[in-house]
N, C-alpha and C positions, 0 to 999 in steps of 0.2 A: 247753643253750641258751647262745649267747653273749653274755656282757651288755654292755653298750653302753662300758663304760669300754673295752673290746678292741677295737671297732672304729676302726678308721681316719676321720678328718674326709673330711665329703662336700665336694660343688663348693660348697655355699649357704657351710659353715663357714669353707673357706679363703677365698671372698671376704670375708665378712667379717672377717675374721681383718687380712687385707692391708688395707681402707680403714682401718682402728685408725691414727692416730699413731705416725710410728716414735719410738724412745727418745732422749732429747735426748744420751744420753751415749759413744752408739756410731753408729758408720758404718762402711759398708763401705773396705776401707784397698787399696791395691794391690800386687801380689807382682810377684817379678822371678823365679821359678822355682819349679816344681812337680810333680812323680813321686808315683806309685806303686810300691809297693815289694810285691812277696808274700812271705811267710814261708812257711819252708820246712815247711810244718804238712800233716795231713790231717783235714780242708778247707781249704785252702789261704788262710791270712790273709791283705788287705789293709792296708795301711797307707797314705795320703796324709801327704807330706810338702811344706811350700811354707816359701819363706824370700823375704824381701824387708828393708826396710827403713823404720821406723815411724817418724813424723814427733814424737813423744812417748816421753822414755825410761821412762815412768812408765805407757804407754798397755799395755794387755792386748790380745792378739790371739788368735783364738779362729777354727774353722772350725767353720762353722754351716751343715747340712747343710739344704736345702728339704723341707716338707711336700708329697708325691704322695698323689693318691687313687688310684695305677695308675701299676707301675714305667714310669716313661722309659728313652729312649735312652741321653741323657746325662745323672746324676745332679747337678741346680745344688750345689755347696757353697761359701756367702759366705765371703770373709775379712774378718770383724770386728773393728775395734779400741774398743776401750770407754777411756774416761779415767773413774776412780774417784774420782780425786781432781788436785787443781790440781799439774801437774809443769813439767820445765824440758822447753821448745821446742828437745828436741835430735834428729836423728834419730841414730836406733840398730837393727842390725840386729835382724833377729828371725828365727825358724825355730819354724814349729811343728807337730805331726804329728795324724793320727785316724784310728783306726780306722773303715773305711768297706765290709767286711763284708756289712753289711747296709744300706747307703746304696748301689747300686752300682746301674747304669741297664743295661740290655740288652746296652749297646756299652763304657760305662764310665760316667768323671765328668769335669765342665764345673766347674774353680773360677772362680771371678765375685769380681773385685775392684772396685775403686771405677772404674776404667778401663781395664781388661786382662783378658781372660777368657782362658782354652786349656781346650779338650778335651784329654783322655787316654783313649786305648782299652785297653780292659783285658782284654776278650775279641777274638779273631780274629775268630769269627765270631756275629751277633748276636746268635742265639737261644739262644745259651750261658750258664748262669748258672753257682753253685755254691751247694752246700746250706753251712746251717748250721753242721750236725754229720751227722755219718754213721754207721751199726750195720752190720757186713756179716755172713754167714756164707754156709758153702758147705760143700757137702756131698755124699758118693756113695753112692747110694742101691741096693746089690746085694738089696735084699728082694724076693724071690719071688714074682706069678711073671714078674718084671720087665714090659719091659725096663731094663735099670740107666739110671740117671739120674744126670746132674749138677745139682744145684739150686745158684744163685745167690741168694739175697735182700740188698737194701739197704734200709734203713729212714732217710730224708733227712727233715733238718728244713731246707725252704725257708722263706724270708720272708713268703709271702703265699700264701695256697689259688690254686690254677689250673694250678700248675704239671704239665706230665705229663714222665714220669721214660721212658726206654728204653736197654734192656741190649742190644749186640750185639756178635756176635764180632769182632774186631780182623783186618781183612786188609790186609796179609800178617801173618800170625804172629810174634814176636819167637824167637830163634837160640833159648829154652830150652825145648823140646819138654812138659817137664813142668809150665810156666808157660804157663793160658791166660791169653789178654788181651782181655779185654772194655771193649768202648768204651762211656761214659756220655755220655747225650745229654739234655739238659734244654731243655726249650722252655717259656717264662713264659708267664703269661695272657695272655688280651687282654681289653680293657675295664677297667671300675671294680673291684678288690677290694679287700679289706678287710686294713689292716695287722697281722694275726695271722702267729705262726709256726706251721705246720700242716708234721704230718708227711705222706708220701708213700711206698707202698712200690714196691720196684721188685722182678720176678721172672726171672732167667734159666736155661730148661733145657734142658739138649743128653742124648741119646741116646750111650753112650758105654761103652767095654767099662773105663776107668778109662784110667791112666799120666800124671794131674795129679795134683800136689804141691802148689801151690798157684795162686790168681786173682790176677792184676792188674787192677785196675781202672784206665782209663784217661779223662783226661788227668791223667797228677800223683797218682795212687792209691793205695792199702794195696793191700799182695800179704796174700793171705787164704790161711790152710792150710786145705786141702778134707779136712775131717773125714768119717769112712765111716759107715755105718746099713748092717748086716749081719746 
């Protein structure tokens, strides 16, 4: 059973949550530029980076991602400036970064300043996400009385249950013959779930007399050695 500290706020919670008073010491501040950056990782890190210029040398700037009950398009992330204590009225640049991973909306993220907003699209195409973290193995199955088998398995930790995961072959094939390439296609929920991270497996198997060495998983993948069962 999952208990109620794991779930994600419903509609009743965030309205209320928003009619509360905002805090007297922080407001949203304005940016003058904003990227996403990936790391060269597998799963492939995000990082948001925005830099502008703060009206307080003494003021703290922070990107503060919005509560979803149900990933969006574009994920809101405010920029915050907080004054902690009484400074000198100087403006001073700033830059500041966050990991946004797992803040990430179907298409990308939408930073929201005090009077300037932009979109950033982070995926091509919408229905695309990325997991967490990833488990792969692959393996050739010559056990008797066949037929031999390729087996692919992925084991993804998404953000949110709904997710459905599919493995298919790559066409056209890339130049290394004993490199296959399989395409990952992840398509999110639809509707209200719950903010858990929840794994997913995925299964791919092809009919095959062997001559792979190893899998690519694609877009941006680990190349996997196809281990044999003889």
């Amino acid at each position: 059973m999952t208990s109620e500290s794991h779930l994600g706020p419903d509609e009743t919670q965030l309205r209320s949550f928003k009619e509360a008073p905002p805090a007297g010491t922080s407001r949203l501040i304005d940016f003058e530029s904003a990227d996403v950056v990936m790391l060269k990782t597998f799963p492939p890190q995000y990082v948001l980076r925005v830099k502008g210029t703060k009206p307080w040398s003494s003021m703290k700037v922070d990107l503060v991602p919005l509560v979803y009950v149900r990933q969006p398009e574009y994920w809101e992330i405010e920029v915050v400036g907080t004054l902690s204590a009484v400074g000198l009225p100087v403006e001073t640049p700033y830059e500041v970064s966050l990991p946004v991973t797992s803040t990430l909306g179907t298409i990308g993220v939408e930073v929201v300043g005090a009077t300037t907003r932009e979109r950033i699209d982070v995926f091509d195409n919408p229905g695309s996400a990325l997991p967490l973290e990833a488990e792969w193995t692959a393996f050739f199955n010559r056990q008797p009385p066949g037929p031999f088998t390729l087996q692919v398995t992925g084991r993804l930790q998404m953000p949110t249950p709904g997710y459905t995961v599919k493995l298919s072959r790559t066409s056209p094939q890339g130049f290394n013959p004993r490199d296959l390439l399989l395409d990952l296609t992840i398509t999110p929920p639809k509707g209200i779930v719950t903010q858990v991270v929840t794994e997913v497996e995925v299964t791919y198997r092809e009919q095959t007399d062997g001559g792979y060495d190893t899998v690519t998983i694609l877009p941006g993948g680990p190349s996997i050695k196809v281990e044999e069962i003889s």
